[in-house]
C-alpha positions in Angstrom: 190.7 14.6 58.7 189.6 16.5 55.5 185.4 17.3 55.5 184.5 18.3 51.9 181.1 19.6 51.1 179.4 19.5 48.2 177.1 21.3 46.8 174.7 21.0 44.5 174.2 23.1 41.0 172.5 25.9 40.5 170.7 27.6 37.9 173.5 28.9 35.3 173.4 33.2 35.2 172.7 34.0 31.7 173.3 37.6 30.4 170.6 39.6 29.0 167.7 38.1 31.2 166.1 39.7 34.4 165.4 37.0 36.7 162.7 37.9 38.5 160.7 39.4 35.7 157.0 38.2 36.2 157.6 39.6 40.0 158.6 42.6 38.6 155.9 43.6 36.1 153.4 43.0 39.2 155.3 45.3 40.8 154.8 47.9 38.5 151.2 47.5 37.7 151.4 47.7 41.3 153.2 51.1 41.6 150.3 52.6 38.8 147.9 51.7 41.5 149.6 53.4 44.0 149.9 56.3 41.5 146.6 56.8 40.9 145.4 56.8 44.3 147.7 59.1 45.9 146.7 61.2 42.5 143.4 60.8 43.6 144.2 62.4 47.1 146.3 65.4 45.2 142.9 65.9 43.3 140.9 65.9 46.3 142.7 67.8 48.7 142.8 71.0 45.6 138.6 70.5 45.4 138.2 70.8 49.4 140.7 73.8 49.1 138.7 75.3 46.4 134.9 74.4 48.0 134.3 71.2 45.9 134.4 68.4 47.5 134.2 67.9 51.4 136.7 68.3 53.6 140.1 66.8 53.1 140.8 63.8 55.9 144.0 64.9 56.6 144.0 68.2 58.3 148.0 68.6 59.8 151.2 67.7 58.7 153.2 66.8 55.5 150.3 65.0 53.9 147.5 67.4 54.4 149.4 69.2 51.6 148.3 68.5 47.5 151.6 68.9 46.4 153.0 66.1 48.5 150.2 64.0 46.9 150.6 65.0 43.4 154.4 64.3 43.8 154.1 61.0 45.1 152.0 59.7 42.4 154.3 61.4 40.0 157.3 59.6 41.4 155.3 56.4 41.7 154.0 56.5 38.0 157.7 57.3 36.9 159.0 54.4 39.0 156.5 52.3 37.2 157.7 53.2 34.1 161.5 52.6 34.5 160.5 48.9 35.5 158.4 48.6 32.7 161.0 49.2 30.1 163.9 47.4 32.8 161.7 44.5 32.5 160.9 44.8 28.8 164.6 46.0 27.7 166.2 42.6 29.3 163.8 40.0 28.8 165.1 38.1 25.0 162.2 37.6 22.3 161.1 34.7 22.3 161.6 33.1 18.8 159.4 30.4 16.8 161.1 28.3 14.4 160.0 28.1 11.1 158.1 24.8 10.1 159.7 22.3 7.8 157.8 22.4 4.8 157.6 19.1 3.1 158.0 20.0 -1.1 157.9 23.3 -3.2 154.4 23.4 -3.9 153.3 23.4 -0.1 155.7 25.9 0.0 154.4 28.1 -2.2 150.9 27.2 -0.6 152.4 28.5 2.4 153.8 31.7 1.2 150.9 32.6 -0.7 148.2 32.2 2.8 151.4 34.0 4.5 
């Protein structure tokens, strides 16, 4: 006895399109959140080290230092950008057909408005 199972068709894989692109550009605006508010934490653990702001909430460990911080956001913010231009480089214009234009002087109407 010979089972056969068929499957149905998927979506066809097209070059030069990124498929999840929407989900991506959220991602990004996403990461340029994240950016700034680790860059917010940098900023704020150099005022309580130089008597500016109150003390910093982190006291111990790898994230009580404003490097750490200031390097996060930096990678986070450059992460953000690659996606951008990933998402941006991939995605094909979108084109709009011209519109038939009906005789020579609504063409020239149309030029001329253009």
């Amino acid at each position: 006895m010979v089972v056969r199972i068929r499957f149905a068709r998927g979506p066809l894989v097209r070059k030069g399109r990124v498929k999840n692109a929407y989900s991506l550009q959220i991602v990004a605006t996403l990461l340029t959140l994240v950016s700034i508010g680790t860059a917010l934490m940098g900023v704020w653990k150099v005022s309580a080290d130089m008597g500016w702001a109150q003390a910093f909430a982190i006291e111990a460990g790898t994230f009580s230092h404003a490097q750490v911080w200031l390097a996060l956001a930096t990678a986070a913010q450059a992460g953000s950008w690659r996606l951008t231009r990933y998402v941006r480089g991939k995605q094909q214009p979108q084109r709009i057909p011209p519109m038939p234009v009906e005789s020579e002087t609504a063409r020239k109407q149309v030029t001329a408005a253009g």
